[in-house]
C-alpha positions, 0 to 999 in steps of 0.5 A, a space after each residue: 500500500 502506498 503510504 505518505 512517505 512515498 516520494 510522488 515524483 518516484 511514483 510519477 516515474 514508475 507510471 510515465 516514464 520507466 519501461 513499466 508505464 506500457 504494463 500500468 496501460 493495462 491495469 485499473 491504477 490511475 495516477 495523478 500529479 497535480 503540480 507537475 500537470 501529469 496523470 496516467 489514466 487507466 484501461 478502465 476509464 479508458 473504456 468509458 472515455 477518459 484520458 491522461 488529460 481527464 484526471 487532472 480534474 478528477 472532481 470535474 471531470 466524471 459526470 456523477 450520477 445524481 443520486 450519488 453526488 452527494 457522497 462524490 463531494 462529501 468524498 472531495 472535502 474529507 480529501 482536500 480539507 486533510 480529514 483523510 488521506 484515503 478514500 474507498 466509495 462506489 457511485 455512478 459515472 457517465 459513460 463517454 461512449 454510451 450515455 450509461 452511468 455504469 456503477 464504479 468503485 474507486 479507492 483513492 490515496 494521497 500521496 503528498 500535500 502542499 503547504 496550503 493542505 492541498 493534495 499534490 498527487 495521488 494514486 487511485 484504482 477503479 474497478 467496474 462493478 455494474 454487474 455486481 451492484 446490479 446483481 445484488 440490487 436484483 437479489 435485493 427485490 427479489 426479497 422484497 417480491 418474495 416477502 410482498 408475495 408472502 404477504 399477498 398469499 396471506 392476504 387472500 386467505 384472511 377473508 371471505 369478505 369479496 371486497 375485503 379480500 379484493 382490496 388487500 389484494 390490491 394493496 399487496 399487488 401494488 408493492 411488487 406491481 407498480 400501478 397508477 390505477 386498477 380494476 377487478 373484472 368479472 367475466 360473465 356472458 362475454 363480458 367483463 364488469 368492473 366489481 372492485 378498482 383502485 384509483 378510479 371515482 367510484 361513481 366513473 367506474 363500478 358496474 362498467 361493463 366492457 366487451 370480452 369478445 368479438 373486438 381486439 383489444 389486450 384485454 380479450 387477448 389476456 382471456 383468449 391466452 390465458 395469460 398475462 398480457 402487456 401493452 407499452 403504448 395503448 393509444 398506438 398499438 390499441 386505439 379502440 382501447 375503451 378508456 374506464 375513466 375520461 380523467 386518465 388516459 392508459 399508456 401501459 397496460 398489464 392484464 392478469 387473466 383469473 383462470 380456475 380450474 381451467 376456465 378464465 372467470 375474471 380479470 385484474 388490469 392495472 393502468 400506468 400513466 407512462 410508456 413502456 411502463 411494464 416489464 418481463 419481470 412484471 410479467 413472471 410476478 404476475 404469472 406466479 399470482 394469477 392462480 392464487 388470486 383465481 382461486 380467492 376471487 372464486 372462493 370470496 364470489 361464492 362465498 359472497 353468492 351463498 351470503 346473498 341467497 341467504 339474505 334474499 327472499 326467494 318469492 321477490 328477490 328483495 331481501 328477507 328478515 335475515 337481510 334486515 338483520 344484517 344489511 339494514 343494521 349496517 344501514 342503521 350504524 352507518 346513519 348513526 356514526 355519520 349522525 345521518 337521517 334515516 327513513 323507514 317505511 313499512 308497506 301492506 298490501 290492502 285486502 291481500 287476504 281477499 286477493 288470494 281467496 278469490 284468485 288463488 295462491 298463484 295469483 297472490 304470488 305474482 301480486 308478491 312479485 309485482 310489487 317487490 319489482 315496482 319498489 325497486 323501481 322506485 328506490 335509490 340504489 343505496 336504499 334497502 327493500 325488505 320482504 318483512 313477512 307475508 304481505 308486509 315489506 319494510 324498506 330503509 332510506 338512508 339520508 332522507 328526512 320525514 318529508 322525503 321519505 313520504 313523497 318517495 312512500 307516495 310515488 310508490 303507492 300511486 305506482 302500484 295503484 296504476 300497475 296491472 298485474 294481468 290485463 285488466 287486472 290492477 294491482 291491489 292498493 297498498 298501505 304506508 306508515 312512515 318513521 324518519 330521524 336522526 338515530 342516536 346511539 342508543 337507538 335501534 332499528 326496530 324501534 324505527 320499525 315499530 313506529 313505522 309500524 304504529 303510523 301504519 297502523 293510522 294509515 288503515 284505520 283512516 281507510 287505506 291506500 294512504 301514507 302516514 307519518 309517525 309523529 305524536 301529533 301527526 301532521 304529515 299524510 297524504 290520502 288518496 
């Protein structure tokens, strides 16, 4: 190792001019001599583009990386300040040749100092060590992938909740997948329909249906092979690509195809706002999931269909009681916590006895069923209809007051009243008692029934097909 005492014009002798300096060429040593103005590069810096001249300026003269300047100049003032003789530090310089910035490891040891402090010579050795840092960067991810795909398998086993299980694997996705936006599709009937997404407003996005057959875009390519598709420049290589949202354009694409049990059910795409985004390493992590992520969204869609039919009355398709219980109590709490209003009303159909004593039980079924179908037609797609028992159904309006919950009660009854069942046959009139209020946190959603309930009750006793408005001294209602 050299050291302080070594004399720099020797060394400068032994590098320029003995028999030796031809060998030196062809080394990783540099040397320079700042007060005699000489300096020898070497093969290395060669290679990239720098000669003799170059070193003499060394801290000018390599264009550093910028994310490693820092560290270069921090490296420059402990050697011109005398805090150290040597140094020993990687960064990244430019390639004259090529533009690269190939990673180099540069030992460096001062050979003697002027009067002012100031290094008069040094010698230093530089080693390419690109492939190095690059391989131990890529061993680096691959640990970081490994332990994201750890935590996204795990991920999709916590819950059978299709939204839960959706969103923890888009959050997990996310950390190995760079992405700006997402969706999760279902595919049914040739379609695909949008069910759970990341980045998109809700209300652009959810329910959107997208073709899955019949035209050439990368997403019935994905369905058609089975496998994940990329696509680097959309706008060029698709320009029937059919946009989820006008306030994103989509210039990367990767699709990943849900494949279970060897039919295709589904389809995760995630959108990048740049070019040639997506990489093969993308892929084969993409690859390495879609089985997994198949498998969760076939377990949570049955789950979640097993929940529905449970929740759901078979006769009309509203919900049943154990609906109520769940749903409509989740309603309750949320009106609640958001210290929101919340309507409740309970419908009955008049006579419905009469009606199914004179034209039969069939009949009365499809009385049942036209009914249900003329309340959904007619409530919001946040409010919840519920087939109560019998003839009775309850439905809940979150967000709505006592005045607006009895003209959506009205519009109803006069709907129903207008509606036939067979031709010629109208529907029998129905009954409403309505109950509206902010819910405190000691109230419950049976009372709130109750006194729809109750206001029911006065709406029969007053001569039916009429609403009513529970109040102590009522002052809302509208009869026919």
């Amino acid at each position: 190792m050299f050291t302080m005492g070594i004399d720099s014009s020797a060394v400068r002798s032994l590098f320029i001019d003995s028999s030796l300096s031809e060998f030196f060429d062809e080394t990783d040593l540099f040397f320079i001599d700042f007060e005699s103005g000489v300096a020898k590069s070497c093969n290395t810096l060669r290679y990239l583009g720098y000669e003799d001249a170059d070193l003499l300026d060394i801290w000018g003269a390599f264009p550093v990386h910028e994310a490693d300047r820092e560290r270069v100049e921090l490296m420059q003032r402990r050697i011109e300040s005398g805090e150290t003789d040597k140094v020993i530090d990687s960064f990244r310089i430019v390639s004259k040749k090529d533009s690269r910035f190939p990673w180099m490891r540069f030992s460096m040891q001062v050979l003697g100092r002027g009067p002012n402090g100031k290094p008069t010579a040094l010698i230093g050795h530089v080693v390419d060590v690109d492939d190095l840092i690059a391989s131990q960067e890529e061993i680096r991810e691959r640990l970081v992938e490994i332990d994201a795909m750890r935590e996204l398998i795990g991920a999709i086993n916590k819950s059978l909740d299709f939204e839960e299980t959706f969103s923890r694997i888009i959050e997990q996705l996310h950390r190995i997948i760079p992405f700006d936006r997402a969706t999760v599709q279902s595919l049914e009937n040739d379609s695909l329909t949008v069910i759970v997404s990341y980045g998109y407003p809700t209300s652009d996005i959810m329910g959107l249906v997208f073709p899955a057959k019949g035209i050439d875009n990368p997403a019935v390519r994905a369905i058609q092979t089975k496998r994940p598709i990329v696509c680097n420049d959309v706008p060029n290589d698709f320009p029937g690509f059919i946009a989820p949202s006008k306030d994103f354009t989509t210039l990367s694409w990767l699709g990943i195809p849900m494949v279970y049990e060897g039919q295709v059910i589904g389809l995760i795409a995630l959108d990048s706002r740049f070019h040639n985004f997506y990489t093969d390493q993308h892929v084969r992590v993409a690859t390495a999931v879609a089985e997994h992520i198949a498998t969760a969204f076939e377990h949570a869609r049955s789950h979640q269909l097993v929940t529905v039919q449970a929740m759901t009355d078979r006769l009309t398709g509203l919900a049943n009681r154990y609906g109520l219980e769940t749903r409509g109590m989740e309603l309750f709490q949320k009106a609640i916590e958001n210290d929101q209003s919340i309507g409740v009303f309970m419908l009955d159909i008049d006579h419905f006895k009469v009606v199914n004593d004179t034209y039969g039980h069939s009949y009365g079924d499809l009385v049942l069923q036209q009914i249900a179908s003329t309340i959904r037609t007619q409530i919001r797609n946040e409010d919840y209809a519920v087939r109560y028992g019998g003839e009775e159904f309850v439905v809940l309006l979150p967000g709505l007051g006592p005045r607006e919950s009895l003209l959506v009660a009205e519009r109803l009854r006069i709907k129903i009243s207008q509606t036939e069942v067979e031709k010629g046959r109208k529907l029998p009139t129905v009954s409403i008692g309505i109950y509206a209020a902010v819910p405190g946190s000691l109230d419950i959603l049976h009372e709130f029934i109750r006194k729809a309930d109750l206001a029911l009750y006065t709406a029969k006793e007053a001569g039916r097909n009429r609403s009513r408005v529970w109040s102590t001294s009522p002052e809302f209602y509208v009869s026919e």
